[in-house]
MMTF fields as JSON, N, C-alpha, C and O atoms, coordinates in Angstrom:
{
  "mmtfVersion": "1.0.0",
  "mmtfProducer": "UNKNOWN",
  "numBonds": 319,
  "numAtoms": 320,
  "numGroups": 80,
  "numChains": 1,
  "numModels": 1,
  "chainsPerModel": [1],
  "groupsPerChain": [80],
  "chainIdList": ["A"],
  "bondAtomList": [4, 2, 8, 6, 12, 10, 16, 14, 20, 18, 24, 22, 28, 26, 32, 30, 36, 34, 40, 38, 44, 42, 48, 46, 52, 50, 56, 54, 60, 58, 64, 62, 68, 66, 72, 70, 76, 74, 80, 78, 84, 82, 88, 86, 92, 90, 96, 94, 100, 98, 104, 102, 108, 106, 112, 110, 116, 114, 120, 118, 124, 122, 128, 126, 132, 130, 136, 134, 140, 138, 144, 142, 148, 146, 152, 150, 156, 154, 160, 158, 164, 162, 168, 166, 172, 170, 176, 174, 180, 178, 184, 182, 188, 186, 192, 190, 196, 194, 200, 198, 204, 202, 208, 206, 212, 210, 216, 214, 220, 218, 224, 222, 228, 226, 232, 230, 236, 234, 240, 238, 244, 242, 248, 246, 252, 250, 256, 254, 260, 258, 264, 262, 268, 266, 272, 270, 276, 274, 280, 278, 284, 282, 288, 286, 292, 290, 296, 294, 300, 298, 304, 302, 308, 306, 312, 310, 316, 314],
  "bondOrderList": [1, 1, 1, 1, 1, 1, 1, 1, 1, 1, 1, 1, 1, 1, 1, 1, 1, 1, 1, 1, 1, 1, 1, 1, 1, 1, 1, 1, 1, 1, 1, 1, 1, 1, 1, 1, 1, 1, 1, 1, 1, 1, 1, 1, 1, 1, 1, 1, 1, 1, 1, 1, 1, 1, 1, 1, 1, 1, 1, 1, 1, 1, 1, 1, 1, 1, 1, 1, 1, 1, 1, 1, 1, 1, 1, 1, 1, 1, 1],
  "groupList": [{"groupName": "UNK", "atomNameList": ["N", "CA", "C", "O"], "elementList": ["N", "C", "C", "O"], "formalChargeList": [0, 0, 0, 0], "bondAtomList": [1, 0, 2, 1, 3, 2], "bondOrderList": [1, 1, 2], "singleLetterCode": "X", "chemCompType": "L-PEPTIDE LINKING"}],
  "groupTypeList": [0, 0, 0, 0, 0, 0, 0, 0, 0, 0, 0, 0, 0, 0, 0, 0, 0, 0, 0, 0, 0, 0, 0, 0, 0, 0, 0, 0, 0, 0, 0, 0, 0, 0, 0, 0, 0, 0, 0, 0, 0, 0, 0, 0, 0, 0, 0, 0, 0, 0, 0, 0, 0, 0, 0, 0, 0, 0, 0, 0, 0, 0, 0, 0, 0, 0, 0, 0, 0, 0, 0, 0, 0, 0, 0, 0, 0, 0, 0, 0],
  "groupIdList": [1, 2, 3, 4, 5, 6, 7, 8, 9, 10, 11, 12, 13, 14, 15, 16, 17, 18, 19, 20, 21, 22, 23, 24, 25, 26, 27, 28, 29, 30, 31, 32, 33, 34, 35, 36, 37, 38, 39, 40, 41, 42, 43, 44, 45, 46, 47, 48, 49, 50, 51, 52, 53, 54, 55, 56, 57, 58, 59, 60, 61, 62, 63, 64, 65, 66, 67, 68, 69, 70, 71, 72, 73, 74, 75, 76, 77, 78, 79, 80],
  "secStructList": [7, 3, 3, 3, 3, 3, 3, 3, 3, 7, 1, 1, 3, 3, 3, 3, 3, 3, 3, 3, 3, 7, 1, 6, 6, 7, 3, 3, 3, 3, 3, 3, 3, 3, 3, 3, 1, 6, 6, 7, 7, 3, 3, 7, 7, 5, 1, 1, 7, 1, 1, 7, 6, 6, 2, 2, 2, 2, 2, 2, 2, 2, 2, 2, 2, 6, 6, 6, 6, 6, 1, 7, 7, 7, 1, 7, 7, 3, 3, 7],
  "xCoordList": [24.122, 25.165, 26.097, 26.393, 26.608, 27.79, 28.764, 28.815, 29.712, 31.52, 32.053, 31.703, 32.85, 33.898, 35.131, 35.375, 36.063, 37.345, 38.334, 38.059, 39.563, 40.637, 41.336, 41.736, 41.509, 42.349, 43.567, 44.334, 43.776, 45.187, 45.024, 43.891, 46.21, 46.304, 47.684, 48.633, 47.983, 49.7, 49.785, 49.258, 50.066, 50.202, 49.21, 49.037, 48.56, 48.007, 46.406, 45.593, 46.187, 44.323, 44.517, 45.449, 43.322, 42.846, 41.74, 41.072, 41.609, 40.989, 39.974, 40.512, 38.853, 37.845, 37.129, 37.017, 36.642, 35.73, 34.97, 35.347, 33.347, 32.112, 31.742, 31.615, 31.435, 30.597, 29.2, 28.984, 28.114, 27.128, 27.144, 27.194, 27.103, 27.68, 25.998, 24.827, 26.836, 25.368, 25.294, 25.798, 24.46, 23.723, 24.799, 25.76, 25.129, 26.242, 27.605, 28.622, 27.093, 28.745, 29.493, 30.565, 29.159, 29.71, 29.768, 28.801, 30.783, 30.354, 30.451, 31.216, 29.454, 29.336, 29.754, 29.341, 30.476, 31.483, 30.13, 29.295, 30.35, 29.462, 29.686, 28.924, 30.815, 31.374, 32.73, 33.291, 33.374, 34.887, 34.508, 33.287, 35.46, 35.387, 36.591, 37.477, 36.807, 38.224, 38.394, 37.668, 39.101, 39.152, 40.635, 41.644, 40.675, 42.294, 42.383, 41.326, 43.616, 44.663, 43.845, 42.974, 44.493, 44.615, 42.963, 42.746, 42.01, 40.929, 40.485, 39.261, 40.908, 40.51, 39.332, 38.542, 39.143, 37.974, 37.947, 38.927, 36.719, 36.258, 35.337, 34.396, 36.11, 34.996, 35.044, 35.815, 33.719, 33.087, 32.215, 31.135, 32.318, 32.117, 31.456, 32.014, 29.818, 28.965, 28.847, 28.556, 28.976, 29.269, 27.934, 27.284, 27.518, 25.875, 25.015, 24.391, 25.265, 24.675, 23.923, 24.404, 22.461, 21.804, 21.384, 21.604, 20.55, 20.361, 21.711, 21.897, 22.133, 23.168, 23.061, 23.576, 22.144, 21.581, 22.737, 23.042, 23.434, 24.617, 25.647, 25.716, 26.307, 27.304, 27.012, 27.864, 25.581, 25.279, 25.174, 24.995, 25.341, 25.186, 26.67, 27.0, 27.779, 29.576, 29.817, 30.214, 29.628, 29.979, 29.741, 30.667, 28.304, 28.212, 28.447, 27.985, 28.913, 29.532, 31.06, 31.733, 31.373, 33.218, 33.223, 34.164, 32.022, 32.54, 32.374, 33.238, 31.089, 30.077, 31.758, 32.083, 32.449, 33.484, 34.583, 35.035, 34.926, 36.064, 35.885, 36.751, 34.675, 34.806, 34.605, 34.654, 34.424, 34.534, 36.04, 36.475, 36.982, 38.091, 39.219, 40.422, 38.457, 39.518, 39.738, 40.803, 39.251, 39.725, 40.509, 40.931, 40.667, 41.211, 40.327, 39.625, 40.69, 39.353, 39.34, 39.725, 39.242, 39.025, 39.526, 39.249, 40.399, 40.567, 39.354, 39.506, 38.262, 37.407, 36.02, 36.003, 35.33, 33.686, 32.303, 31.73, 31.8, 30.522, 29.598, 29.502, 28.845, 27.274, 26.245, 26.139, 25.43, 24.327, 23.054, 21.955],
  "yCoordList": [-196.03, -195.783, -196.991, -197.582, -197.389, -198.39, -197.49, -196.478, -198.544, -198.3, -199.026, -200.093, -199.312, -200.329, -199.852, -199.03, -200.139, -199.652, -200.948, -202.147, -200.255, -201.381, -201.616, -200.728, -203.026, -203.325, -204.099, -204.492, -204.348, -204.687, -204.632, -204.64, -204.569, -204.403, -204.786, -204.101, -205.796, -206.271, -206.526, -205.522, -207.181, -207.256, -208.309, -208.653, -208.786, -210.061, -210.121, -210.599, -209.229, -209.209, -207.716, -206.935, -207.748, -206.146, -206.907, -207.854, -206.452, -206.86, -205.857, -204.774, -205.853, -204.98, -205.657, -206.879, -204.753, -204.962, -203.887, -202.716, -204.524, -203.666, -203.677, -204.775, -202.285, -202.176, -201.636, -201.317, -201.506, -200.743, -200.176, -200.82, -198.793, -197.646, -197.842, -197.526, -198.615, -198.716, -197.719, -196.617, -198.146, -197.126, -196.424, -197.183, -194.909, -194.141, -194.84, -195.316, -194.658, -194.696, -195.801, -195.812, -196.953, -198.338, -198.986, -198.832, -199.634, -200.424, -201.874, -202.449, -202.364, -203.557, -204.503, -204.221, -205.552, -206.039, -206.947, -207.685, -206.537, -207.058, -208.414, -209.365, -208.161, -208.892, -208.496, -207.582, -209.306, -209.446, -209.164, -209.238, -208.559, -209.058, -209.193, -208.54, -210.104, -209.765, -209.838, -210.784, -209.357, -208.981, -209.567, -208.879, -210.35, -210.634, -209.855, -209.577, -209.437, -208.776, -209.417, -210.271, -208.676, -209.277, -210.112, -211.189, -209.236, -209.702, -210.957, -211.053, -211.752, -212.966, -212.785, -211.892, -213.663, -213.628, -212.946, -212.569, -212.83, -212.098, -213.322, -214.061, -213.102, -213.867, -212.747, -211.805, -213.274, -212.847, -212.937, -213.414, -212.637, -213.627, -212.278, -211.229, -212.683, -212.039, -212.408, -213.603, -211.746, -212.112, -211.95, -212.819, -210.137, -210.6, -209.691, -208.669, -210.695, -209.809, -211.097, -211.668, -211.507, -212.684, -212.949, -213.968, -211.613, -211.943, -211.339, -211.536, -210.765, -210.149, -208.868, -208.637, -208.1, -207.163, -206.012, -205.441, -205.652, -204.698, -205.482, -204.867, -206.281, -207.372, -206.537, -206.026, -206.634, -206.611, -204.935, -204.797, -203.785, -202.546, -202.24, -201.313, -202.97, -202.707, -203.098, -202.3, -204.339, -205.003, -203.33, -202.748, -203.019, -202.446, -201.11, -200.446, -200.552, -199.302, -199.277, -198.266, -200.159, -200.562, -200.843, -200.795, -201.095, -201.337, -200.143, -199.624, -199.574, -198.145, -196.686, -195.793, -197.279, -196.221, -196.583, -195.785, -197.826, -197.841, -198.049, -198.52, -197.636, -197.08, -195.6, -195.109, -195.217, -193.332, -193.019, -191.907, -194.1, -193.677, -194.462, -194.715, -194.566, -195.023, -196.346, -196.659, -197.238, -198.683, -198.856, -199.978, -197.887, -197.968, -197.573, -196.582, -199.204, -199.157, -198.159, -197.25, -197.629, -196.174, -197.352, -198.551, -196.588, -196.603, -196.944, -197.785, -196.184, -196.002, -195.66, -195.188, -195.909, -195.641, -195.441, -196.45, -194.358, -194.42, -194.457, -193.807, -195.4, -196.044, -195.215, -195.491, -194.106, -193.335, -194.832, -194.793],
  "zCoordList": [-85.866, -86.838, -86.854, -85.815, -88.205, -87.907, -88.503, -89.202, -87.745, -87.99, -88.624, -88.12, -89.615, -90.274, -90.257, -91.141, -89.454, -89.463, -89.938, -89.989, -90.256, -90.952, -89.767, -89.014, -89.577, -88.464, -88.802, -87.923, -90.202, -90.47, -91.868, -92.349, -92.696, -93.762, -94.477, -94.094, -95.486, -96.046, -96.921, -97.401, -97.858, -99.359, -99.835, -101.005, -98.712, -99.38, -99.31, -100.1, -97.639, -96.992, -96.428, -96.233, -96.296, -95.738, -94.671, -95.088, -93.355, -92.086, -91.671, -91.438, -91.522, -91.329, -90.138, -90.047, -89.21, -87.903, -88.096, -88.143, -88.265, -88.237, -87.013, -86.472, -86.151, -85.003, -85.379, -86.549, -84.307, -84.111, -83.043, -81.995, -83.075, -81.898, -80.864, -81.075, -79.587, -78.762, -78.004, -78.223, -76.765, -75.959, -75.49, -75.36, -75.075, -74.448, -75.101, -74.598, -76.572, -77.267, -77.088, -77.693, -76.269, -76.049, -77.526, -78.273, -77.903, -79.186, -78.866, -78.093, -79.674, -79.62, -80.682, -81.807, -80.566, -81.628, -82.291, -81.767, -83.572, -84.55, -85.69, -85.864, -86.275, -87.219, -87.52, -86.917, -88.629, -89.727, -90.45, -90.583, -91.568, -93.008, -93.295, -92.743, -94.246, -94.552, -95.556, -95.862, -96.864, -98.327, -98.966, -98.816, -99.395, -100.015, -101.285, -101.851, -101.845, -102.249, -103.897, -104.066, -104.731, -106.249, -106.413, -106.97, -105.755, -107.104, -106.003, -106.088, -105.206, -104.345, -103.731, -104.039, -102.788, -102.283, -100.997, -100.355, -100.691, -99.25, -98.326, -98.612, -97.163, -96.111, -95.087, -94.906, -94.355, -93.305, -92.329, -92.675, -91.22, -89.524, -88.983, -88.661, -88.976, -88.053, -86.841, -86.773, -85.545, -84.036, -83.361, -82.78, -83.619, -83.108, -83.816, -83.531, -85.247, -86.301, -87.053, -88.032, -86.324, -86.687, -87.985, -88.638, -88.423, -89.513, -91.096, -92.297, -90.239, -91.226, -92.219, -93.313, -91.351, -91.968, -91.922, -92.97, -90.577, -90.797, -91.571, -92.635, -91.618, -92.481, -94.13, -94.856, -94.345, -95.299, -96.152, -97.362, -95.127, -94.967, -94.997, -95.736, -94.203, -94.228, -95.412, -96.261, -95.665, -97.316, -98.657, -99.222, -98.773, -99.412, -99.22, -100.148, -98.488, -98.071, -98.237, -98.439, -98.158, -98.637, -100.407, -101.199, -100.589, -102.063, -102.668, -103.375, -102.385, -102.904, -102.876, -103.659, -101.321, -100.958, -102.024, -102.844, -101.9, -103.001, -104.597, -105.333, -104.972, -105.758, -106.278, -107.405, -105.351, -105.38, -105.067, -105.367, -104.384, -104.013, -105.601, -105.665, -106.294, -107.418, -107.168, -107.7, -106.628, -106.186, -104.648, -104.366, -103.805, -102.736, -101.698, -101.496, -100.776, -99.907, -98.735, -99.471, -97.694, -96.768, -95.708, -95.742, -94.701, -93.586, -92.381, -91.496, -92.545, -91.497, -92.474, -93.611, -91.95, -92.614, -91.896, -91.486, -91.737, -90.854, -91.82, -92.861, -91.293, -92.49, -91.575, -90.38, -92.219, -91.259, -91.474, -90.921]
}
């Protein structure tokens, strides 16, 4: 399962850390994303996510979510 939780948020970026929930619930730090304010751009820093296959599973689960939420991205997100 992954996790994407918001780890900061201000008028300008929104801060996201994707995990993958390892063996006995340990998580293992995966990647960033980070999203600026007004339409800007997004970057993002895979840690031990080689090919970028979860990166690529958070990305589209944050967008898929905010747009069911009216344009406002979720706090927290579990990707089955």
């Amino acid at each position: 399962m992954l996790t994407v939780i918001k780890q900061h948020e201000d008028e300008n970026v929104i801060v996201y850390d994707y995990y993958i929930e390892g063996r006995q619930d340990v998580y293992e730090d995966t990647g960033h994303i980070v999203i600026e304010s007004m339409g800007g751009s997004a970057t993002w820093r895979a840690v031990n996510d080689d090919t970028e296959k979860y990166l690529k599973q958070a990305i589209t689960a944050l967008i898929m979510k905010r747009n069911e939420n009216g344009g406002v991205y979720p706090d927290n997100l579990k990707v089955v």
